[in-house]
C-alpha positions as CSV (number, residue, x, y, z in Angstrom):
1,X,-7.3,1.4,-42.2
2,X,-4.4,-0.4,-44.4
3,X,-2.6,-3.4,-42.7
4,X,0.0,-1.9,-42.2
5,X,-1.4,1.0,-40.2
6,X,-3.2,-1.9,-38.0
7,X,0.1,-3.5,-37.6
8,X,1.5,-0.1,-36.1
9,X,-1.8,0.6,-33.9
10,X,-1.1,-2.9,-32.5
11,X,2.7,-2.5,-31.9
12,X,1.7,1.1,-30.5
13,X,-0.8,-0.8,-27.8
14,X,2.1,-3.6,-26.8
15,X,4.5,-0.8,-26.2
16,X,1.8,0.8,-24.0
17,X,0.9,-2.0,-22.2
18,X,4.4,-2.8,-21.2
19,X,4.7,1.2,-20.7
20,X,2.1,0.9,-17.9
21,X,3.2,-2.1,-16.2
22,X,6.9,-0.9,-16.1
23,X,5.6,2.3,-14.4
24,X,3.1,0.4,-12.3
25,X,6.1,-1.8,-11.3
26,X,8.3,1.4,-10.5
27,X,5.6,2.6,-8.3
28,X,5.5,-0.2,-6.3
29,X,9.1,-0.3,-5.8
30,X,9.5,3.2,-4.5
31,X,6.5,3.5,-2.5
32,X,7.8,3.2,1.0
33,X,11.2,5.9,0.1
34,X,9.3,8.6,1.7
35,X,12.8,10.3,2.0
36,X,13.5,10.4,-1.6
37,X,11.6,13.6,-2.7
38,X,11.3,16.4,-5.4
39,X,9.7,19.6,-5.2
40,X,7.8,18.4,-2.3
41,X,6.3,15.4,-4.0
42,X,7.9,11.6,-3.4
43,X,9.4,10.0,-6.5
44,X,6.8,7.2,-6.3
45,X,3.9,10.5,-6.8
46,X,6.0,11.4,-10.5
47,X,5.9,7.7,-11.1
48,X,2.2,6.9,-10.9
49,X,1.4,10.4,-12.3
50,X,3.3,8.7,-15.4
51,X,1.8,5.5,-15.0
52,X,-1.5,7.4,-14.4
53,X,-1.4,9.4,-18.3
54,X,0.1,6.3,-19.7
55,X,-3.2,4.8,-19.1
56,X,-5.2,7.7,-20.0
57,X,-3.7,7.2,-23.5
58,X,-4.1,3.6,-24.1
59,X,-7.7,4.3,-22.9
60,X,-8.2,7.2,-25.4
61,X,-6.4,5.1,-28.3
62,X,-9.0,2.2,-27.5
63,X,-6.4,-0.4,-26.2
64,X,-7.1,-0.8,-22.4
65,X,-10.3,0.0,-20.3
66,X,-10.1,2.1,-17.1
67,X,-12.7,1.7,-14.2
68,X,-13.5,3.8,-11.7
69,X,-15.8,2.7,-8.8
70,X,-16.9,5.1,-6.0
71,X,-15.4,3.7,-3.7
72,X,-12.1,4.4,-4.8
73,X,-12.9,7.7,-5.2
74,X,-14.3,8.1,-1.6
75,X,-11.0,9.3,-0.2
76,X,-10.5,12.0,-2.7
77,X,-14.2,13.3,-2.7
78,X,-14.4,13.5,1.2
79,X,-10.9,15.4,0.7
80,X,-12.1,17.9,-1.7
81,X,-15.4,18.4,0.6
82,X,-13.5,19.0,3.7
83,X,-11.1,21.2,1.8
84,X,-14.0,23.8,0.4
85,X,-15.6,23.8,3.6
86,X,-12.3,25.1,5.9
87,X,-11.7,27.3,2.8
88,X,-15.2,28.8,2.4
89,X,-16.8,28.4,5.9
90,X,-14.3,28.3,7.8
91,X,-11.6,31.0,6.2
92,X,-8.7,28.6,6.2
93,X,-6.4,30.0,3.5
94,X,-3.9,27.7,3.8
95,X,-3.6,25.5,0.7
96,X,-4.4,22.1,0.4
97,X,-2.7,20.9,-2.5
98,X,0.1,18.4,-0.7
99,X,-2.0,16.9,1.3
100,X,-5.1,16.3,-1.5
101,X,-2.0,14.8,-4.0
102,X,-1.0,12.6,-1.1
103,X,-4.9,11.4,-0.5
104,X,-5.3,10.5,-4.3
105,X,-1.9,8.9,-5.2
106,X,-2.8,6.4,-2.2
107,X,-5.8,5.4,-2.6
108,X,-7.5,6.1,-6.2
109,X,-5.0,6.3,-8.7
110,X,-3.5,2.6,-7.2
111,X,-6.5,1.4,-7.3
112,X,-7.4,2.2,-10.4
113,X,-4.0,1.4,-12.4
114,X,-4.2,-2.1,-10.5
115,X,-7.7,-2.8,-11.9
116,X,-6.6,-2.0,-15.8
117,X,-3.6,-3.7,-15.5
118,X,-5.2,-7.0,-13.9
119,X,-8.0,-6.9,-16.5
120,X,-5.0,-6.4,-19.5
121,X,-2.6,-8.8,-18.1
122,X,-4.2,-11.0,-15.3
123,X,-2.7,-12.5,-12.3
124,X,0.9,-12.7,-13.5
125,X,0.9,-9.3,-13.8
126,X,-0.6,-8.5,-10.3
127,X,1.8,-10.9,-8.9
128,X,4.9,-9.3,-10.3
129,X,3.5,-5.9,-8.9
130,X,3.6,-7.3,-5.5
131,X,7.1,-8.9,-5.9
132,X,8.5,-5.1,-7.0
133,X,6.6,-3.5,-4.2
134,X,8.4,-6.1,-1.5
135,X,11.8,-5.4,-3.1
136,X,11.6,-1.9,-2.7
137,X,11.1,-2.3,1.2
138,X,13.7,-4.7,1.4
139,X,16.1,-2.1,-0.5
140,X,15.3,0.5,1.9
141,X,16.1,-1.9,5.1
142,X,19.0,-2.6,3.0
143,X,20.0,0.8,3.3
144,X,19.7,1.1,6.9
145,X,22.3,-1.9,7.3
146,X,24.7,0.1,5.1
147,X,24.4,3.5,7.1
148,X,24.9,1.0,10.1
149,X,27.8,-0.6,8.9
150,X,29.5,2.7,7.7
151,X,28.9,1.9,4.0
152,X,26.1,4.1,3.0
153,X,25.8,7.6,4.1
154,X,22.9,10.0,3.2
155,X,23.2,13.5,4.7
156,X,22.6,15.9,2.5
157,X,20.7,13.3,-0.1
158,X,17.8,12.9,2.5
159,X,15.6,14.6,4.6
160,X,16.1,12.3,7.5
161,X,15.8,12.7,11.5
162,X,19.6,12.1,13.0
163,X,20.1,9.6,15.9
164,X,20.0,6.1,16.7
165,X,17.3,5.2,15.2
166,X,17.5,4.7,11.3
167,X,15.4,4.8,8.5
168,X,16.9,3.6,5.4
169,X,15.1,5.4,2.2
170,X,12.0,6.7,4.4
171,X,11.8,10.0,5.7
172,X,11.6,8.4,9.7
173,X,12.5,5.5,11.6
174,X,8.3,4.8,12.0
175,X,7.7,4.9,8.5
176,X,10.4,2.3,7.5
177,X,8.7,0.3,10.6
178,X,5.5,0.6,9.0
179,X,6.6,-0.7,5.6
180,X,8.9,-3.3,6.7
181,X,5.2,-4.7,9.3
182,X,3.5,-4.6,6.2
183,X,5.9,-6.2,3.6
184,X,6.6,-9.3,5.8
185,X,3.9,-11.0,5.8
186,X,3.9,-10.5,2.0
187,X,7.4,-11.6,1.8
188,X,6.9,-14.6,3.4
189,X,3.9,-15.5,1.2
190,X,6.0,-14.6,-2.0
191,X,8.5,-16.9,-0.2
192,X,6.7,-20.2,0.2
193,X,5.0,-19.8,-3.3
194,X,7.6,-19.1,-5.3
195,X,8.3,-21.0,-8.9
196,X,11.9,-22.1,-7.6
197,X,14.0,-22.6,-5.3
198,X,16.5,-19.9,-6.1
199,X,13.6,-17.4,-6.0
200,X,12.3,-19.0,-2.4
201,X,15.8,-18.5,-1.4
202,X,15.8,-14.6,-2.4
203,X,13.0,-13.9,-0.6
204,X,14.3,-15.4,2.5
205,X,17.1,-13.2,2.3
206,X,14.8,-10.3,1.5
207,X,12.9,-11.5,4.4
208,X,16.2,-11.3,7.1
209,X,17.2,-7.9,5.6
210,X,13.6,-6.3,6.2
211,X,13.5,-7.8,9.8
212,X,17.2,-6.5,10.1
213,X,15.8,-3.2,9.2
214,X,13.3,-3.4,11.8
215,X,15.4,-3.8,14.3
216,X,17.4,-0.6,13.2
217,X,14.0,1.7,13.0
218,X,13.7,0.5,16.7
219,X,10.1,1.2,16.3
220,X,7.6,-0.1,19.3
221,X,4.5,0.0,16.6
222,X,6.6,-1.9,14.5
223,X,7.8,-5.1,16.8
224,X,4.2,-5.0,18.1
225,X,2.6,-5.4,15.1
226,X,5.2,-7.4,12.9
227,X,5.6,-10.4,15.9
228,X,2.2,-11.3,16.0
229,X,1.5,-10.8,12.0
230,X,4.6,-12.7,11.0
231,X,3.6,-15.4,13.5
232,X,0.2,-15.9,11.7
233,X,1.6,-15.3,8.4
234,X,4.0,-18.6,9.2
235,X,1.5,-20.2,10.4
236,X,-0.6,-20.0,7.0
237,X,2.3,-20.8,5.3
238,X,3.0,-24.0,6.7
239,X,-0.8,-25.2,6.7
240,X,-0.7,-24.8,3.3
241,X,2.4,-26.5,2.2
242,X,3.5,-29.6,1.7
243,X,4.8,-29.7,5.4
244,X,1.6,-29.2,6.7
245,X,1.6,-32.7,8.3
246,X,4.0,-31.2,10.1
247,X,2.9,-28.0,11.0
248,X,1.7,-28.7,15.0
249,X,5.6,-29.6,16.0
250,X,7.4,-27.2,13.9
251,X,5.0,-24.6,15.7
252,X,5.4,-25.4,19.2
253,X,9.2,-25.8,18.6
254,X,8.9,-22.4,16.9
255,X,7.2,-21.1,19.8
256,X,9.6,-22.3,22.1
257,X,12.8,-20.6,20.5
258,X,10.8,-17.2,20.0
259,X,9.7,-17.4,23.8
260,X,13.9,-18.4,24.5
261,X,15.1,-15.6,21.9
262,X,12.5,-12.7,21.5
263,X,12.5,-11.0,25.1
264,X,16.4,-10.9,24.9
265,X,16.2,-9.8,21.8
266,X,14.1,-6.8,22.4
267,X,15.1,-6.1,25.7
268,X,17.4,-3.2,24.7
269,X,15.0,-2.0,22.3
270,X,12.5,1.1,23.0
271,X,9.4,-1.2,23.3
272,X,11.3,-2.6,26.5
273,X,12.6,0.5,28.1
274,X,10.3,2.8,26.7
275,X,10.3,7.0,25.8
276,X,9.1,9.4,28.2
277,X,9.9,12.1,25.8
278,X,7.7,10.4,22.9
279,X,5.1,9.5,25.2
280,X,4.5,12.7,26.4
281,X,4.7,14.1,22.8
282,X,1.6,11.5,21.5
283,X,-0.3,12.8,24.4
284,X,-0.3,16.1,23.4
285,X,-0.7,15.7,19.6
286,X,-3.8,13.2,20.6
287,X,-5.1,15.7,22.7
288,X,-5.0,18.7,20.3
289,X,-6.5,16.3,17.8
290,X,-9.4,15.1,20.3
291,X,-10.6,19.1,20.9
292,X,-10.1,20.0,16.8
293,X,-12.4,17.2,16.0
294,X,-14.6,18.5,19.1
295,X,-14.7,21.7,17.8
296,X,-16.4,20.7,14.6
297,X,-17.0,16.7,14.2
298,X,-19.1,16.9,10.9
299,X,-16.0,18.3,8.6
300,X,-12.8,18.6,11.0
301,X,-10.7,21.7,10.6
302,X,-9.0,21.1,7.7
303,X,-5.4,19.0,6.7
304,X,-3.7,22.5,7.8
305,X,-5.2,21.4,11.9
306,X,-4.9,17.9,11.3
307,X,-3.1,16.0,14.4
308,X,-2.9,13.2,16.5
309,X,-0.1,10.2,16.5
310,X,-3.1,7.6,15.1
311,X,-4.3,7.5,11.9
312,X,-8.3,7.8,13.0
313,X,-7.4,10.7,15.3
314,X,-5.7,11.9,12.6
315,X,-8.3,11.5,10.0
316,X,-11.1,12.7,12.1
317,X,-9.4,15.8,13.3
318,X,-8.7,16.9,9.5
319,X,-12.0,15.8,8.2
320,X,-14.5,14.6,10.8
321,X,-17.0,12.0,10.1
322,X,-16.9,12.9,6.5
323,X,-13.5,12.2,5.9
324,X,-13.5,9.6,8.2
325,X,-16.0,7.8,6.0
326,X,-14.7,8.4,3.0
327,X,-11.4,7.1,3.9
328,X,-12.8,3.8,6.0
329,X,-14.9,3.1,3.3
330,X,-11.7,2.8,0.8
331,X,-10.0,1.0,3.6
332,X,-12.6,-1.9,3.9
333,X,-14.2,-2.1,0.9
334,X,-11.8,-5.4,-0.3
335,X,-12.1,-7.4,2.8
336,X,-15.3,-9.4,1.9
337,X,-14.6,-10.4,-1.8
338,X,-10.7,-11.5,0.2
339,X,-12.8,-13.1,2.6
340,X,-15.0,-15.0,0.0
341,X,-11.9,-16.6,-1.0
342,X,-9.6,-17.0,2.4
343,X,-8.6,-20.3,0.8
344,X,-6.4,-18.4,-1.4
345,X,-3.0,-17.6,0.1
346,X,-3.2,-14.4,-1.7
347,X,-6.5,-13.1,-0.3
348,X,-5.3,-13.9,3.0
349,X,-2.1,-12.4,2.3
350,X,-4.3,-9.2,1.6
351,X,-6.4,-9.3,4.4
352,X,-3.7,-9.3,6.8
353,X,-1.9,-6.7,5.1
354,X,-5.5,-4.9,6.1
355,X,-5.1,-5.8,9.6
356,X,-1.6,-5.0,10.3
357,X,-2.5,-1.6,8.2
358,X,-5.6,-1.3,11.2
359,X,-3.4,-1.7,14.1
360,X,-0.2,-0.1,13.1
361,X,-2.2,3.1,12.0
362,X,-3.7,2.7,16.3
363,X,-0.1,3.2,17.2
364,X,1.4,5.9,14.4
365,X,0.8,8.5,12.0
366,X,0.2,6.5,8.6
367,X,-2.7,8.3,7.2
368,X,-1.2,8.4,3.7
369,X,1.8,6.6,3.3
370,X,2.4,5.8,-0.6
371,X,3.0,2.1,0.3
372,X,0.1,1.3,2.2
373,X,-2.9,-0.1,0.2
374,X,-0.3,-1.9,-2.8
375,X,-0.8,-5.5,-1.1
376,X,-4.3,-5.3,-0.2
377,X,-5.5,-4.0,-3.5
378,X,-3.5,-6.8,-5.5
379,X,-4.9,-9.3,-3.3
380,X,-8.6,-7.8,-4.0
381,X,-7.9,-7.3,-7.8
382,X,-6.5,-11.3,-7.8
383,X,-9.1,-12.7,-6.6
384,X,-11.8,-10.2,-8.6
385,X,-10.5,-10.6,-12.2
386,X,-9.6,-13.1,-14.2
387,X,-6.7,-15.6,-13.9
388,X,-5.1,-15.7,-17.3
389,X,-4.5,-12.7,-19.3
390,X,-6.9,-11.8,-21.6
391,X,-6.2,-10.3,-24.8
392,X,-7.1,-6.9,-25.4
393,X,-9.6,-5.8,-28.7
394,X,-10.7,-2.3,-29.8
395,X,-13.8,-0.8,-28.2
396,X,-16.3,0.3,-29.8
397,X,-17.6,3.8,-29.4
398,X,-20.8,2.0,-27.6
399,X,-18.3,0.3,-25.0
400,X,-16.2,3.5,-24.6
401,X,-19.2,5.9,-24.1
402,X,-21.7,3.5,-21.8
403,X,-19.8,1.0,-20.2
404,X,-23.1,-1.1,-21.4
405,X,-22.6,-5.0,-21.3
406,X,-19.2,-4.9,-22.7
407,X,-17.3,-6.8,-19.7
408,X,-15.8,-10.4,-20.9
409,X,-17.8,-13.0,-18.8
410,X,-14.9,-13.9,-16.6
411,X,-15.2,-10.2,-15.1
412,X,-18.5,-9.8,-14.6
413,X,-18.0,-9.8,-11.0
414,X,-15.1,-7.4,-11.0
415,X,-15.6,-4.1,-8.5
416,X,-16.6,-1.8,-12.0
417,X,-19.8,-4.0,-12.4
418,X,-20.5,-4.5,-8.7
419,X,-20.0,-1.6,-6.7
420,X,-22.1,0.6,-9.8
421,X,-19.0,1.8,-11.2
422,X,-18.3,4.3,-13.7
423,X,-16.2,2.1,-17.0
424,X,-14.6,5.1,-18.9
């Protein structure tokens, strides 16, 4: 090869480095506009499909590795095995192909475009991810407060429920709930670490808008869960920073204004006066989903009988144990390498993103929201791989085909060597 064929080859693998983070970035943004949807898939799917052949080719021109573990395939295998057996044992002829795109784009390709771009580009990287991913929530609350205010008006844009309750770029008032629980903790985080003060100060505005589109969703799951998960997430933000000497009378005097504020504050809301109509709606769906998974508790009957307003009723009615497995397995697979470093405000960042994911999914429907693993699996992939980014050298044909001993030192204990994972 000349020198200034290498030169190309090396411009070529820049440009498709930045190609993967830019689409990795995009992702993250639109993840939690379930509303904003083409031929039946979400934006975000065409997005990571991108991202997902963008590293497919930087793999097959030697410039960036790609690993796979098992568990991130989990999800989709226990998919595809509950999908052949309603097909050929049970006769369902309904087609699975939604709901298997929704499983994968989720769960495995995330995971698996987080892991290459945290072993290319490090920690900075990862960190910008999760700053994009925030946004995007906080755009979508930012939508609700314009269709409240008369500014913004989507009919006819998006597939949206009419009434009251609002749900900015999501496709119901829950789901914007669901993202907005999840992304505060991780704005608040973002927040009290950022590199200036400017920065700091967009994320507390980020931070009022997502709460303001709480309030709008008027979601019970969603003031249940976000209340107590905010309240822990200021409480690890003040421990570690530098007003931590102060932490014990900022919280009680904290405590005392969300005691004066919050029940006035809520007391118009659903949580307060409740639904009859929805309640009697959850138990039905619950109930159909308790006798489906009766009916066959190894493999469920299928996504086409899934039910159920909770994400394991849910899960086990479409898949049964297997499924349930598969997907659990996914789900709780980072939380001891986050534990191993709870010092770090990121890992505990993560772990409460895994915990607010837990109860929320008690209360609704999130089985396979696009935005739901994005904070965990930064915080896992932060505290796996290395800190700085590491430059990135052509494999050799050893490397590519057998994985061998190829890893860099400082990855060694990333999840391709540890869980027995595949390296393409």
């Amino acid at each position: 090869m000349t020198y200034d064929q290498l030169t190309a080859s090396s411009k070529l693998g820049r440009m498709r480095f930045s190609l993967v983070s830019f689409l990795a970035c995009a992702a993250a943004f639109t993840s939690s506009w379930t509303a904003t949807a083409l031929g039946g898939f979400n934006v975000v799917d065409y997005l990571l499909l991108a991202a997902a052949v963008a590293l497919v080719v930087s793999w097959v021109c030697r410039r960036r590795r790609v690993f796979i573990s098992t568990w991130m395939l989990a999800p989709v295998f226990a998919s595809v095995v509950v999908t052949a057996f309603s097909a050929v044992i049970a006769g369902d002829s309904s087609s699975p192909a939604t709901d298997l795109v929704r499983v994968m784009m989720s769960t495995t390709v995330v995971a698996v475009l987080l892991t290459s771009v945290a072993d290319t580009s490090g920690r900075p990287a990862l960190r910008q991810v999760l700053g994009w991913w925030a946004a995007g929530v906080a755009v979508s609350s930012l939508a609700s407060g314009g269709v409240s205010l008369g500014v913004l008006n989507f009919s006819g844009l998006l597939v949206q429920p009419t009434g009251l309750r609002l749900s900015g770029l999501s496709s119901h008032p829950n789901s914007i709930a669901f993202s907005v629980t999840m992304a505060l903790p991780v704005v608040l985080y973002l927040a009290s670490s950022a590199k200036s003060r400017l920065l700091a100060l967009c994320w507390v505005a980020a931070f009022g808008v997502s709460i303001w589109g709480l309030v709008l969703a008027d979601s019970r799951s969603g003031l249940l869960v976000a209340i107590p998960s905010v309240a822990v997430a200021l409480v690890l933000s003040l421990v570690q920073s530098r007003l931590r000497l102060l932490a014990a009378p900022i919280l009680v005097v904290a405590g005392v204004l969300a005691a004066a504020v919050v029940p006035d504050a809520v007391s118009e809301t659903r949580l307060i006066q409740g639904s009859a109509q929805s309640d009697a709606g959850r138990v039905v769906y619950n109930d159909d989903a308790l006798r489906t998974f009766a009916e066959s508790p190894i493999f469920g009957g299928g996504f086409a009988a899934q039910s159920g307003v909770a994400v394991p009723l849910m899960v086990l009615s479409a898949g049964g144990f297997v499924l349930a497995i598969g997907y659990y397995l996914f789900v709780m697979y980072p939380l001891p390498a986050m534990w191993r470093s709870r010092r770090d405000r990121m890992a505990q960042t993560g772990i409460l993103s895994v915990m607010v994911f837990l109860a929320f999914g008690l209360l609704n429907p999130v089985f396979a929201e696009r935005a739901t693993f994005w904070p965990a699996l930064v915080a896992f992939t932060w505290v796996t791989f290395a800190t700085a980014p590491r430059r990135v050298e052509p494999f050799s044909e050893r490397a590519l085909l057998t994985g061998g001993n190829t890893l860099p030192r400082t990855l060694r204990a990333s999840p391709a060597r540890t869980s027995r994972s595949v390296t393409l």
